[in-house]
Rosetta silent file (secondary structure, phi, psi, omega in degrees, C-alpha in Angstrom):
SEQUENCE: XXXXXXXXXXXXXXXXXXXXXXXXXXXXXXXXXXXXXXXXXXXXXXXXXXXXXXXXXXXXXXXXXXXXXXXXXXXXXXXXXXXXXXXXXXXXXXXXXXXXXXXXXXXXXX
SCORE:     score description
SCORE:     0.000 S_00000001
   1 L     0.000  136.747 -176.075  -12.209  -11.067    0.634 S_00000001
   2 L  -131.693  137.279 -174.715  -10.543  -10.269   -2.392 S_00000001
   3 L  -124.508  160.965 -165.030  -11.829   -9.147   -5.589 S_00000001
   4 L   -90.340   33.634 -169.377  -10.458   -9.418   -9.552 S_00000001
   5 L   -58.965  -22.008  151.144  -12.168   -6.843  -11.329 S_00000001
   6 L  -132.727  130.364 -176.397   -8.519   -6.271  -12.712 S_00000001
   7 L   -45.815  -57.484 -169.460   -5.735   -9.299  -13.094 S_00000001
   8 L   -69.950   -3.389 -172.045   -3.030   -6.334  -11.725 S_00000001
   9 E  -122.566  143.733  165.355   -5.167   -4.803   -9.065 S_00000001
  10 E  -146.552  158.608 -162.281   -6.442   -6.434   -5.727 S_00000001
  11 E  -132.637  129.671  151.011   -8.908   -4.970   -3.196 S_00000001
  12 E  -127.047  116.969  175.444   -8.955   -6.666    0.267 S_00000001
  13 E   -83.223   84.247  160.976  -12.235   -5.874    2.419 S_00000001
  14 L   -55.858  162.444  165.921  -11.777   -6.242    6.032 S_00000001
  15 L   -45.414  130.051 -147.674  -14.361   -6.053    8.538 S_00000001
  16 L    99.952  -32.497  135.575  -15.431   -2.321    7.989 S_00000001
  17 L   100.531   13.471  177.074  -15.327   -2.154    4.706 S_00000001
  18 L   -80.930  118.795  176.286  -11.404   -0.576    4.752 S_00000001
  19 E  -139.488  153.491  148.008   -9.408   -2.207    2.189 S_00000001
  20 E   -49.213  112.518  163.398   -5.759   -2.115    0.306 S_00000001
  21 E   -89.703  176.997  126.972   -5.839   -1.344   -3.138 S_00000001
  22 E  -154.746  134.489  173.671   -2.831   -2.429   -5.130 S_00000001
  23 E   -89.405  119.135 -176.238   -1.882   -2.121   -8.477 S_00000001
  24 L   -81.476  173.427 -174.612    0.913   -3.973   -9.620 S_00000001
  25 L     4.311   60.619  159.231    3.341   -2.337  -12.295 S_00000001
  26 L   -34.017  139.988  144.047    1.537    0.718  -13.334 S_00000001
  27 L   -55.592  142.357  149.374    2.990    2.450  -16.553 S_00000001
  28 L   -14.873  -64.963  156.220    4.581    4.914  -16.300 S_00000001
  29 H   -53.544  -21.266 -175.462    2.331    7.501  -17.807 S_00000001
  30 H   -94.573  -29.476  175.085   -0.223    6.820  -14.836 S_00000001
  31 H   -77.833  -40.028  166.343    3.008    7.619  -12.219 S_00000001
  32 H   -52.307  -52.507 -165.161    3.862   10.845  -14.366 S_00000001
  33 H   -81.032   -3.320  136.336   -0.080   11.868  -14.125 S_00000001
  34 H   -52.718  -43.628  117.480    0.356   11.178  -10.598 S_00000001
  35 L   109.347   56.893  165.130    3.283   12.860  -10.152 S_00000001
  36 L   -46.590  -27.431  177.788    4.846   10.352   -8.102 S_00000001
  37 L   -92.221   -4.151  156.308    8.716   11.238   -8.255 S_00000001
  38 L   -91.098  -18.056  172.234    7.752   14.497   -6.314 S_00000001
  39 L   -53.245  162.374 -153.507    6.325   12.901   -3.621 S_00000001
  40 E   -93.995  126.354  162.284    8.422   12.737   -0.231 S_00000001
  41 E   -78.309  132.017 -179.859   10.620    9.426    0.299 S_00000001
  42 E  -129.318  125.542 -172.107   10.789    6.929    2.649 S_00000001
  43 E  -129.492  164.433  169.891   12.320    3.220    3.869 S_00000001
  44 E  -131.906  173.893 -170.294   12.292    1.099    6.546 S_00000001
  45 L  -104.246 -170.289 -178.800   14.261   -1.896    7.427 S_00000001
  46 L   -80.700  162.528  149.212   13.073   -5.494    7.589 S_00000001
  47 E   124.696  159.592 -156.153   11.333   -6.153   10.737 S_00000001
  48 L  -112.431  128.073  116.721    6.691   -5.999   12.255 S_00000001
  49 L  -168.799  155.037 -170.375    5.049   -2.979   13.528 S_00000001
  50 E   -53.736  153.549 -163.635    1.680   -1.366   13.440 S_00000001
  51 E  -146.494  138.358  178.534    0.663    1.264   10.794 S_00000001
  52 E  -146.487  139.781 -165.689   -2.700    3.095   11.813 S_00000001
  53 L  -115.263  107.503  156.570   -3.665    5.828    8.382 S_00000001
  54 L  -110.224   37.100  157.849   -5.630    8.766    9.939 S_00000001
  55 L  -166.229  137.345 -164.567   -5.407   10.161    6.599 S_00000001
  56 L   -52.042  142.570  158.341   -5.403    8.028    2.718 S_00000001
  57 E  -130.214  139.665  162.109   -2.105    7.591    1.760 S_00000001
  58 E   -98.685  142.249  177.496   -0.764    6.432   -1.877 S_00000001
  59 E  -129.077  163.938  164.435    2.722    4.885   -1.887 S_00000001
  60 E  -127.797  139.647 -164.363    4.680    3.631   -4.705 S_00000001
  61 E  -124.707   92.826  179.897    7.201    1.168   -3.866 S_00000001
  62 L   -67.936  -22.240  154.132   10.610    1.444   -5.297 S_00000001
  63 L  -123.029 -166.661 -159.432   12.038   -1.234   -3.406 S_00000001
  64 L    33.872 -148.576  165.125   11.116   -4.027   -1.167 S_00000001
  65 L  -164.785  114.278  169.722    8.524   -6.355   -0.117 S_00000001
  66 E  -114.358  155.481  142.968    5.467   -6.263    2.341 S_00000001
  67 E  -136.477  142.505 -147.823    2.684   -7.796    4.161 S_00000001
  68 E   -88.787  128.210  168.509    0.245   -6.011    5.705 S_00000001
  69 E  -104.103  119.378 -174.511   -2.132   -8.341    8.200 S_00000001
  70 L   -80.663   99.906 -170.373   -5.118   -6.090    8.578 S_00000001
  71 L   -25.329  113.015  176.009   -6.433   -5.652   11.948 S_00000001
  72 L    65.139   50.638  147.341   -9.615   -7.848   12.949 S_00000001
  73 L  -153.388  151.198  170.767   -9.244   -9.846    9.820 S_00000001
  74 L   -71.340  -12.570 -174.315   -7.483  -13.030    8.657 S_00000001
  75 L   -69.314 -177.773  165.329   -6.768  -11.349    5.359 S_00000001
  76 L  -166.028  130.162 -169.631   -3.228  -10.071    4.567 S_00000001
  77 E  -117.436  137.248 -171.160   -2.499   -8.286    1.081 S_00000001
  78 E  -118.462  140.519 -174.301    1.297   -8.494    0.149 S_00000001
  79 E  -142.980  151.006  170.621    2.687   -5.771   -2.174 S_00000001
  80 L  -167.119  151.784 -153.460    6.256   -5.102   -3.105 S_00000001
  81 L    14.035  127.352 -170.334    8.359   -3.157   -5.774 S_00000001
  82 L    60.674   16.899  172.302    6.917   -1.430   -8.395 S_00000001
  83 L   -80.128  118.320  142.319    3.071   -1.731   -6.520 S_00000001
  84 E   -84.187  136.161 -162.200    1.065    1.708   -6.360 S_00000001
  85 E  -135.424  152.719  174.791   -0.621    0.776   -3.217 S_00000001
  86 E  -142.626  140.478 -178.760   -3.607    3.197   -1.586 S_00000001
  87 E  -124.331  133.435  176.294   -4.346    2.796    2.486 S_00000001
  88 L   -76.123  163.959 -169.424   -7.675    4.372    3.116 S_00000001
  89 L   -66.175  144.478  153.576   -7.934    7.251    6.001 S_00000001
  90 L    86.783   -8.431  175.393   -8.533    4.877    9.131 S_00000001
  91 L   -78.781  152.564 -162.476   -7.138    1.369    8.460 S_00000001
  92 E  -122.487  133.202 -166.981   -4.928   -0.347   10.873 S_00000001
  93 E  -163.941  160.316  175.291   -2.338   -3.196    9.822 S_00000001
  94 E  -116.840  136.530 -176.271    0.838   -4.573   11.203 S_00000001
  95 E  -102.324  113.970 -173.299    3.387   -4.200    8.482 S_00000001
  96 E  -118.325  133.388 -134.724    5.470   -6.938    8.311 S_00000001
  97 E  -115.018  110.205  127.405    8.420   -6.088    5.756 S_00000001
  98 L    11.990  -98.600  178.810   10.256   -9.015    3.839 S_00000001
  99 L   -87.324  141.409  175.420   12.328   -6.837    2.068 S_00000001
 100 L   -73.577  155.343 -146.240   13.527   -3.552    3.474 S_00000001
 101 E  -113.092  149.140 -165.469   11.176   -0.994    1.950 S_00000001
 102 E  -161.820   80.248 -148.992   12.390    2.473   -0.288 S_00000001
 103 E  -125.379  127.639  161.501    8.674    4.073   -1.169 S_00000001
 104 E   -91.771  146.831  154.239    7.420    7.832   -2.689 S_00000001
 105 E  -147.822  158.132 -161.115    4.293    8.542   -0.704 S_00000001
 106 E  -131.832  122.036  165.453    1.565   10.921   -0.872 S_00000001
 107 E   -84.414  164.471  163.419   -0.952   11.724    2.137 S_00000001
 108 L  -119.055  142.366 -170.201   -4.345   13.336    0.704 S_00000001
 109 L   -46.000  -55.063 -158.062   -5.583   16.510    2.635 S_00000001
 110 L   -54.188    0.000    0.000   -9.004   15.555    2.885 S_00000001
């Protein structure tokens, strides 16, 4: 189920209540107060396999294009260049990647 509370942002609630945010094009100023270009970088190639989060991660996506099918739901939330995307601590998805992928990401300690 997906909800609009903002046109640029979508939430999808799987079974569980673990959902995808993503924000399409942030400004800038919200990636500076983030401080997204320090974060550690990472890509992948085109191409399916499972992503299990034992801890929230935010990504920003400098390139590519995915969609995530979330495990024991029909939903799938597609995100892809210029998304800040957040995967809560425990959600499970098979990432299936369009475009090969070129992402800053940030785990959070907690």
């Amino acid at each position: 189920m997906a909800s609009a509370s903002n046109p640029d942002s979508m939430d999808t609630d799987p079974p569980g209540g673990l959902s995808i945010s993503v924000e399409h094009n942030p400004p800038e100023s919200r990636l500076q107060q983030l401080g997204v270009r320090s974060w550690p970088k990472w890509g992948c190639p085109t191409g399916k396999f499972p992503v299990k989060f034992d801890a929230r991660q935010t990504c920003y996506l400098l390139k590519g294009k995915v969609r995530a099918h979330i495990k024991g739901s029909s939903e799938c939330v597609e995100f892809g260049a210029g998304d800040l995307v957040v995967f809560p601590k425990g959600l499970s998805c098979t990432w299936d990647v369009l475009a090969a992928v070129d992402k800053y990401y940030k785990f959070d300690s907690s």
